[in-house]
Backbone as ProteinMPNN parsed JSONL, in Angstrom:
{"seq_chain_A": "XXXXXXXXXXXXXXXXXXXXXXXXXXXXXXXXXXXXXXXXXXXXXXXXXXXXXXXXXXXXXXXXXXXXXXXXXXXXXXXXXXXXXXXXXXXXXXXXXXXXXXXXXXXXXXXXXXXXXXXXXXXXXXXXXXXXXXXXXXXXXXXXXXX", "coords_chain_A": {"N_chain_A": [[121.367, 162.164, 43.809], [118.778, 161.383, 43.596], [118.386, 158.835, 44.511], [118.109, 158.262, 47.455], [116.446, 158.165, 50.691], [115.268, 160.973, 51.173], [114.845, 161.652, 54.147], [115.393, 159.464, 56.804], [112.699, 156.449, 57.146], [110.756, 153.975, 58.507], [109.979, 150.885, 56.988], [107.417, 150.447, 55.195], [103.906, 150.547, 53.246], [104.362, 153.213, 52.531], [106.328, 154.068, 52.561], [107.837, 152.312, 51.128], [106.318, 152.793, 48.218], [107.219, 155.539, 47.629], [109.614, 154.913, 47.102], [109.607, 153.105, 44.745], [108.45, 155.273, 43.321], [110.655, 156.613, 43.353], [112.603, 155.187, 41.805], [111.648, 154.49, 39.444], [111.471, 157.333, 38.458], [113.929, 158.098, 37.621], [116.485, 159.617, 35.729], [118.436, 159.159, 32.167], [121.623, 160.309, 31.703], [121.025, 161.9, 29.472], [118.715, 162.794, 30.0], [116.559, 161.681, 29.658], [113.786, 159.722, 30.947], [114.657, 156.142, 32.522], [113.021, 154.234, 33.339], [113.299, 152.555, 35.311], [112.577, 149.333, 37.106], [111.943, 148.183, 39.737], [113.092, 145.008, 41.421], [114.557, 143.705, 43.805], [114.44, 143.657, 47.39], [116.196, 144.631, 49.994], [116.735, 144.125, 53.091], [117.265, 144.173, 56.652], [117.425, 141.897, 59.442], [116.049, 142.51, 61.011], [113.455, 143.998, 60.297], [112.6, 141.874, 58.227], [109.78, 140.76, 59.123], [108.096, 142.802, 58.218], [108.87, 143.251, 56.09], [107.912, 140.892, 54.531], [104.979, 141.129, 55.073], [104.657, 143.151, 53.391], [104.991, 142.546, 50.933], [103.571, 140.138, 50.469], [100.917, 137.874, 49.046], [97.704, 138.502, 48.846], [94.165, 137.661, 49.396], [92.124, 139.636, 48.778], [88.76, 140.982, 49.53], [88.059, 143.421, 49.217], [88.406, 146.264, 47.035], [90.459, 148.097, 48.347], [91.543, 146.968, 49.964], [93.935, 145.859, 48.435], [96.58, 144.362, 47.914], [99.443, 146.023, 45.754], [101.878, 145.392, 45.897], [102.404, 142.626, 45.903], [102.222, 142.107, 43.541], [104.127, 142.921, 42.286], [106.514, 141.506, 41.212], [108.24, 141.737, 42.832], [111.528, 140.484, 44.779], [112.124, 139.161, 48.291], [115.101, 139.638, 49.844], [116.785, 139.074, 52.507], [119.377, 139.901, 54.447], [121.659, 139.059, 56.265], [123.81, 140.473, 57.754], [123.345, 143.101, 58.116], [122.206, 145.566, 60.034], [119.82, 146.965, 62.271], [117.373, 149.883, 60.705], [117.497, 150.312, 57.989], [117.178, 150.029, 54.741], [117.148, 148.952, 51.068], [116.115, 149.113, 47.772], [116.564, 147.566, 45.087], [117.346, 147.463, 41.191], [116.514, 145.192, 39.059], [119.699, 142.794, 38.242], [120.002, 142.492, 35.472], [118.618, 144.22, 33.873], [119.655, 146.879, 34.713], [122.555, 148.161, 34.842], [124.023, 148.352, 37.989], [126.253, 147.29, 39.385], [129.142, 146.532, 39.098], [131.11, 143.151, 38.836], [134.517, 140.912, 38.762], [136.557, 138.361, 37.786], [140.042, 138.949, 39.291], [143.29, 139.761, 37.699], [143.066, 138.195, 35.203], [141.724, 135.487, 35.904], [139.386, 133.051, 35.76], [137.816, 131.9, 37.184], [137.708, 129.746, 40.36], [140.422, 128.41, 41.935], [141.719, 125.428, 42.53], [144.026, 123.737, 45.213], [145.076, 120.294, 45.958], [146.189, 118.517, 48.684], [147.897, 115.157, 49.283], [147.995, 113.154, 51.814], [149.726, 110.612, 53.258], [150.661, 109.084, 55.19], [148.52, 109.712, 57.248], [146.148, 109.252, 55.725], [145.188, 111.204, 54.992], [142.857, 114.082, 52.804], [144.092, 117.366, 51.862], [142.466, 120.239, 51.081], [142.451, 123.651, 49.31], [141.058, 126.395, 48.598], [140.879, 129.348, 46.294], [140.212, 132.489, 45.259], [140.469, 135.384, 43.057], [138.503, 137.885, 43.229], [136.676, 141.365, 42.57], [134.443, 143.453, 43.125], [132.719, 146.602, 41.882], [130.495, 149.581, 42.503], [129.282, 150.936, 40.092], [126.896, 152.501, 39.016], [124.735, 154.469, 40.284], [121.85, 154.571, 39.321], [119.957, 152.014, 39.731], [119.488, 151.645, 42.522], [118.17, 152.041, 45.424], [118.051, 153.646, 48.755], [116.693, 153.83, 51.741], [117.174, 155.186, 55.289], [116.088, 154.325, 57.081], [114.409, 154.018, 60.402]], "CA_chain_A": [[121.032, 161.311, 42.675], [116.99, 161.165, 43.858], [118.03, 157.238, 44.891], [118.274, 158.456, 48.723], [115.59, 158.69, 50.707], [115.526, 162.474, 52.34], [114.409, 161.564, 55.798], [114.809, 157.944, 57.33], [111.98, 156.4, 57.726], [110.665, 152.573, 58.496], [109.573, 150.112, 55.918], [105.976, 150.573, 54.754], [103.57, 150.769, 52.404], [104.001, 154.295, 52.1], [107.88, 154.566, 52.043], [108.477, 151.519, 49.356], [106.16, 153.152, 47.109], [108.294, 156.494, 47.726], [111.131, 154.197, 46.953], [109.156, 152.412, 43.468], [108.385, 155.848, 42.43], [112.106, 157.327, 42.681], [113.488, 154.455, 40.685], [110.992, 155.141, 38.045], [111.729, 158.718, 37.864], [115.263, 157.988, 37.85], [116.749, 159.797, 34.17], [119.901, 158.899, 32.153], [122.902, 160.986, 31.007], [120.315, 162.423, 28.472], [117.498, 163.43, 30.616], [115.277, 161.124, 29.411], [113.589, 158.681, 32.134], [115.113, 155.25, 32.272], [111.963, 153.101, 33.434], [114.129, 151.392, 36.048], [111.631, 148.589, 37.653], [112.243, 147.453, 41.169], [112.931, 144.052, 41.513], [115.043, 142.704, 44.952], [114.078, 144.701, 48.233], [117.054, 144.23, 50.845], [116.245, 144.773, 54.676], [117.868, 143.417, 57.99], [116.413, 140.482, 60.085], [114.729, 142.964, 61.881], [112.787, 144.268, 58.79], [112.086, 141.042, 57.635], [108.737, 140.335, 58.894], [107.229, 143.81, 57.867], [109.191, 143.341, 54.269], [107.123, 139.473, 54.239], [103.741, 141.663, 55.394], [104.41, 144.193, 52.336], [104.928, 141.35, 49.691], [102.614, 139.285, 50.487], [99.76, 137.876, 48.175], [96.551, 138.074, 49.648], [92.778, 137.692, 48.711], [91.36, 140.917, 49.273], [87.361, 141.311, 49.446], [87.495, 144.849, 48.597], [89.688, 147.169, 46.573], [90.986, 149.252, 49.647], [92.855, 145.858, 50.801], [94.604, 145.24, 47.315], [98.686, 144.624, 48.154], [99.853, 145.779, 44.925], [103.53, 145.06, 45.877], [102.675, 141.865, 45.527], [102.187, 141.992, 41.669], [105.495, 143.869, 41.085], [107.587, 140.846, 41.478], [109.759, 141.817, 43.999], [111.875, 139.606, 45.445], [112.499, 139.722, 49.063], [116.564, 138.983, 50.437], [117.219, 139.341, 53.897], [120.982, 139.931, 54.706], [121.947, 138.896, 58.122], [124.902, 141.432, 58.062], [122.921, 144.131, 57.962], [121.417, 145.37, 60.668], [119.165, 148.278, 62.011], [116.491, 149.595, 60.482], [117.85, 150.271, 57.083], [116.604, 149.096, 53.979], [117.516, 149.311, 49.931], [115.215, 148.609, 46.845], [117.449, 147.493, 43.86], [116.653, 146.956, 40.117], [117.209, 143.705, 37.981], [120.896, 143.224, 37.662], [120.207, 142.44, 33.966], [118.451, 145.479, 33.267], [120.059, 148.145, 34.639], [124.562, 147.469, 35.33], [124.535, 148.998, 39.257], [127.622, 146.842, 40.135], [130.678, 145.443, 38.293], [132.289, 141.877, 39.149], [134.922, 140.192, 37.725], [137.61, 137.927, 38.376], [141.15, 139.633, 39.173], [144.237, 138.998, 37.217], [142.5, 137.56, 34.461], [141.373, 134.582, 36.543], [138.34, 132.652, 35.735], [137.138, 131.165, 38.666], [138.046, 129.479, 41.966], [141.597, 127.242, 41.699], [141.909, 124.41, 44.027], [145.053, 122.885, 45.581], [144.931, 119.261, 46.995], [147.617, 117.649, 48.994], [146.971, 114.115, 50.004], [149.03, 112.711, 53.126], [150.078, 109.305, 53.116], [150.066, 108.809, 57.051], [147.23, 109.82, 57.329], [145.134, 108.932, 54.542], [144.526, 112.476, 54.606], [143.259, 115.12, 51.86], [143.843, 118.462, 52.5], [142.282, 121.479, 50.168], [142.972, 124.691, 49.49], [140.434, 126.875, 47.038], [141.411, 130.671, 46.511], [140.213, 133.585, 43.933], [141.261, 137.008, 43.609], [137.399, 138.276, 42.976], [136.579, 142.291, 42.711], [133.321, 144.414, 42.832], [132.559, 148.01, 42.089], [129.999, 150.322, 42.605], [129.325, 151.803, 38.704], [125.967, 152.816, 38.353], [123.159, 154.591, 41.281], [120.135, 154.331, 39.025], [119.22, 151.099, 40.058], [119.55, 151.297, 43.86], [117.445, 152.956, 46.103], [118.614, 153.593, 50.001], [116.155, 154.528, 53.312], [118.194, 155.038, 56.355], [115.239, 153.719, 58.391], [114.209, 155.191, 61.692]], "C_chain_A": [[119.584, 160.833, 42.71], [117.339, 159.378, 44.09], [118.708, 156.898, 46.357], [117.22, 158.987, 49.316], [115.848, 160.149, 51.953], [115.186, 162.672, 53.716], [114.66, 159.913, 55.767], [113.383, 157.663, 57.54], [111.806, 154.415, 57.569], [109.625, 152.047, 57.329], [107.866, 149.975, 56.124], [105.228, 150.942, 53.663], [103.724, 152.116, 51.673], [105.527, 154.683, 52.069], [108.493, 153.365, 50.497], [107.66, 152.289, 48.423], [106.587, 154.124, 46.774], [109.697, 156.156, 46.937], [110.916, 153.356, 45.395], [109.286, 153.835, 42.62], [109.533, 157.054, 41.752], [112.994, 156.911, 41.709], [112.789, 154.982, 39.773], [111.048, 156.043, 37.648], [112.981, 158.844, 37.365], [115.794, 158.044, 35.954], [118.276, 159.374, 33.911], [120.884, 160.287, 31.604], [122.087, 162.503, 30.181], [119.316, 163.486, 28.641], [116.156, 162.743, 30.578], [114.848, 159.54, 30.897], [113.938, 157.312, 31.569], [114.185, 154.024, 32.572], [112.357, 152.291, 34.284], [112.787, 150.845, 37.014], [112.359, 147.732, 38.702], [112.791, 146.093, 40.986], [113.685, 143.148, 43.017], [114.853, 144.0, 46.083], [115.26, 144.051, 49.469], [116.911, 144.561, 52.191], [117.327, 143.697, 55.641], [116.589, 142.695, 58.318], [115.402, 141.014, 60.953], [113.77, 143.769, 61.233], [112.233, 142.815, 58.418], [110.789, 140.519, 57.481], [107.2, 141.206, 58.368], [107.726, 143.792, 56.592], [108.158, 142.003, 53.804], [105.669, 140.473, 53.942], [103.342, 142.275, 53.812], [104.422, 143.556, 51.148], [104.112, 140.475, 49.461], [101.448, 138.831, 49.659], [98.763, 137.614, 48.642], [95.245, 138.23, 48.74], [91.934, 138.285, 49.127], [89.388, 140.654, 48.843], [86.887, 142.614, 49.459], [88.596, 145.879, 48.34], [90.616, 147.845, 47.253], [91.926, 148.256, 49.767], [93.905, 145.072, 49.862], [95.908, 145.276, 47.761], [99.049, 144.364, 46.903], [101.229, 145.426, 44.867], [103.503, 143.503, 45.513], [102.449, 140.805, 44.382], [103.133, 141.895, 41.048], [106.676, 142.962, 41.105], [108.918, 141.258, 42.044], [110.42, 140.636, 44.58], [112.623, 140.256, 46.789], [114.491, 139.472, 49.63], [116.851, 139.531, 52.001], [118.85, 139.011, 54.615], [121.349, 140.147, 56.109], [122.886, 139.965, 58.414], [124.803, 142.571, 58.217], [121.967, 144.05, 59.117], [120.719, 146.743, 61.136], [118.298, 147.915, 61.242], [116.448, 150.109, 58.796], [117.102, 149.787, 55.889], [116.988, 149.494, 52.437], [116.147, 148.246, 48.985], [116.278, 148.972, 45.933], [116.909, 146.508, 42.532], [117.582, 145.405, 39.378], [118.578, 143.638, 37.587], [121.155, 142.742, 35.991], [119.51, 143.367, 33.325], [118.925, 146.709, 33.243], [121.909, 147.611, 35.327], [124.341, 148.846, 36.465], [126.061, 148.423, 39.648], [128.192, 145.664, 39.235], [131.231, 144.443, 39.147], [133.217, 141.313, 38.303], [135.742, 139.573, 38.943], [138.757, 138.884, 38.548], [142.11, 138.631, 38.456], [144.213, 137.787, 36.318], [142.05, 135.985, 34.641], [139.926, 133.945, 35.897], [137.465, 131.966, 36.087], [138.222, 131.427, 40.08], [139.346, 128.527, 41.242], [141.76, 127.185, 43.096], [143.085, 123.824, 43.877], [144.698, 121.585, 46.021], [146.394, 118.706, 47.44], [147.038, 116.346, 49.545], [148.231, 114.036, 50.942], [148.68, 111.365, 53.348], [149.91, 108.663, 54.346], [149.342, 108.877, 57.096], [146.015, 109.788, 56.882], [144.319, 110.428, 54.598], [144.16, 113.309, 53.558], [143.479, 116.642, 52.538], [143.319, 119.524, 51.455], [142.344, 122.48, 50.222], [142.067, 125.371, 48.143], [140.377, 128.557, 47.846], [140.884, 131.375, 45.132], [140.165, 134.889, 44.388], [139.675, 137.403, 42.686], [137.373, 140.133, 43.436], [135.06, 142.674, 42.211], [133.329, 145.695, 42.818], [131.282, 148.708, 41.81], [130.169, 150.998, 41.091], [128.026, 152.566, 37.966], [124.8, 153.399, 39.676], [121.942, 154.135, 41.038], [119.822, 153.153, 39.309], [119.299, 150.436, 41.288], [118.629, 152.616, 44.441], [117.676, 152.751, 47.785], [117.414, 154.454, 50.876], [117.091, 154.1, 54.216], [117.181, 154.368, 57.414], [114.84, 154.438, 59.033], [114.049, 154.115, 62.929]], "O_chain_A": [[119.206, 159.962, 41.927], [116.404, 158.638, 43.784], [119.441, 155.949, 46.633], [116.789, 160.061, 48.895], [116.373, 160.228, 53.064], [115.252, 163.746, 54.314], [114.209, 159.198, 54.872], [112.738, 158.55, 58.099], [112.47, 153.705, 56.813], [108.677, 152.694, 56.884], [107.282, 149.469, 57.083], [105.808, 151.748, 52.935], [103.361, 152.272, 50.508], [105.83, 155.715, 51.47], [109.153, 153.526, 49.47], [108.397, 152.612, 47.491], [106.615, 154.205, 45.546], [110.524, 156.883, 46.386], [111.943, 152.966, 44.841], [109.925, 153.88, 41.569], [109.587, 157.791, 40.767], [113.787, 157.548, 41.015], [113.23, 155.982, 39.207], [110.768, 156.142, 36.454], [113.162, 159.789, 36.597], [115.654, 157.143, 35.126], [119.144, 159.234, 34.773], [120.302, 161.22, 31.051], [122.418, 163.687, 30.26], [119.05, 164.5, 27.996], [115.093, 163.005, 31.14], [115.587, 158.734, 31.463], [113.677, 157.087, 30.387], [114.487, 152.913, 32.137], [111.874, 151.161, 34.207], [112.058, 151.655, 37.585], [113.162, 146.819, 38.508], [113.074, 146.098, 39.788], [113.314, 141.993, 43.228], [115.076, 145.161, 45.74], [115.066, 142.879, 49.793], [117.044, 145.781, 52.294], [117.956, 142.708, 55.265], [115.431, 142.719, 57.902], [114.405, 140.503, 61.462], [113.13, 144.369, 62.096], [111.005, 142.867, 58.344], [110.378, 139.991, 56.447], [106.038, 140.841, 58.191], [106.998, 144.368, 55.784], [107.615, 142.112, 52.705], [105.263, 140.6, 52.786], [102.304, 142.08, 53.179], [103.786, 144.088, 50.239], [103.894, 140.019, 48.339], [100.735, 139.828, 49.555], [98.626, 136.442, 48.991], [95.226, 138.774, 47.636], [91.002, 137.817, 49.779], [89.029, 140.12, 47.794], [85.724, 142.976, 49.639], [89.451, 146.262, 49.14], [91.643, 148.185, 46.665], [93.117, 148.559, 49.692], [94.547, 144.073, 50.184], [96.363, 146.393, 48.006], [99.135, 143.209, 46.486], [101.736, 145.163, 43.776], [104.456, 143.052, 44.878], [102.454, 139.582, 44.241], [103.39, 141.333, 39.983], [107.796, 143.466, 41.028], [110.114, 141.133, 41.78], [109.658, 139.716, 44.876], [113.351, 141.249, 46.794], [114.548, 138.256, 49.447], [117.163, 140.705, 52.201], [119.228, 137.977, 55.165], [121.324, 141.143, 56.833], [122.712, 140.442, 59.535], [125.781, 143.283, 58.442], [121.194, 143.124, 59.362], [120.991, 147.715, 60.431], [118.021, 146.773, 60.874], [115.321, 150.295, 58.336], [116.234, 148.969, 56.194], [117.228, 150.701, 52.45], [115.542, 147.223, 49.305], [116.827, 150.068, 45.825], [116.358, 145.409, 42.574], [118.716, 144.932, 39.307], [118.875, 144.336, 36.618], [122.252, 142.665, 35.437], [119.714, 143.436, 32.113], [118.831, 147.524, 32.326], [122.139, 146.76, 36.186], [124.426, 150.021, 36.11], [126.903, 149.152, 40.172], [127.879, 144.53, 38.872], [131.817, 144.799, 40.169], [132.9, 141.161, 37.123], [135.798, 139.813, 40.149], [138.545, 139.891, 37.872], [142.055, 137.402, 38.429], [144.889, 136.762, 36.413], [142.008, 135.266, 33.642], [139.307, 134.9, 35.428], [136.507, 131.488, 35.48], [138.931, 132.305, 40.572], [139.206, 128.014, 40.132], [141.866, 127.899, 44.093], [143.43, 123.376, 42.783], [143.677, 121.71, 46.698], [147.399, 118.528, 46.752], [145.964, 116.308, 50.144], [149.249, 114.719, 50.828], [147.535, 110.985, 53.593], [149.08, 107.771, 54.524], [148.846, 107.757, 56.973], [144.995, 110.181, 57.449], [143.143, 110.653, 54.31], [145.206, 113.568, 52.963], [143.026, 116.939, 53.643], [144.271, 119.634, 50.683], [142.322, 122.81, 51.408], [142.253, 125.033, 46.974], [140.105, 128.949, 48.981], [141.121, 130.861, 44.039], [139.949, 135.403, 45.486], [139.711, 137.202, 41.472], [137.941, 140.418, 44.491], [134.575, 142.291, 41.146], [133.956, 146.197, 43.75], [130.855, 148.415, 40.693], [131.222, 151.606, 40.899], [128.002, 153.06, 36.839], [123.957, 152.553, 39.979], [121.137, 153.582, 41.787], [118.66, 153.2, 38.904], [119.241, 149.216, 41.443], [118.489, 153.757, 44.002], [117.464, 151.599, 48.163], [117.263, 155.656, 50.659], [117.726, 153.048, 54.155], [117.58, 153.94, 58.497], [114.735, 155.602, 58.648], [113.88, 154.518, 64.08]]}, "name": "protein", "num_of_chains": 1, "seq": "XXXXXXXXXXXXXXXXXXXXXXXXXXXXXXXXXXXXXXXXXXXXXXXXXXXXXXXXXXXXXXXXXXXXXXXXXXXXXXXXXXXXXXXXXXXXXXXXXXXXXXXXXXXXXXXXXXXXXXXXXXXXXXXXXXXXXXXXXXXXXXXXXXX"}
């Protein structure tokens, strides 16, 4: 689906823009290119301070040292659960539908129980929802395996 990158490799200037310019190539149904524009870059904690480096806004004193990444409003997220050297670039979830949520069982939130307890001037709570996600769309994810 061109939104995998064909070799691992580690997070750098020269693999995110690999990774800017596959979304952008990235066509629909039709053939025609879909314009998909980066916007949240996802890495592990051990990524994090070379994803900060690559975002960064600095005040260059000569064109060579321009960090245009940090024009393209990326936003960075760093997901503790993730770990390795991994990394995903994913587009605006209001421009392009990568992933379906809803409630289950026509639910529309969270529903809370309370019990109070009389002995014990206790409350007790109880909050439960039957929540589902799916995977419905590639074009607006982009995956390096790292290295």
């Amino acid at each position: 689906h061109a939104n995998l990158a064909g070799t691992g490799a580690a997070l750098s200037e020269t693999t995110l823009t690999a990774a800017v310019l596959a979304m952008k190539k990235q066509t629909g149904l039709a053939g025609k290119t879909l314009r998909v524009v980066p916007k949240l870059l996802v890495v592990s904690p051990e990524n994090e301070i070379t994803a900060r480096k690559l975002l960064a806004v600095i005040a260059p004193t000569q064109s060579s040292s321009v960090n245009v990444f940090s024009t393209m409003n990326i936003t960075l997220i760093v997901e503790h659960r993730l770990s390795g050297n991994a990394w995903f670039l994913a587009a605006d979830p209001a421009a392009i539908d990568g992933l379906y949520h809803a409630y289950l069982s026509g639910n529309g939130g969270l529903r809370a129980n309370r019990e109070d307890n009389f002995n014990t001037q206790g409350i007790k709570f109880a909050v439960a929802a039957e929540f589902g996600v799916a995977a419905i769309d590639y074009r607006g994810w982009y995956k390096n395996a790292g290295q």
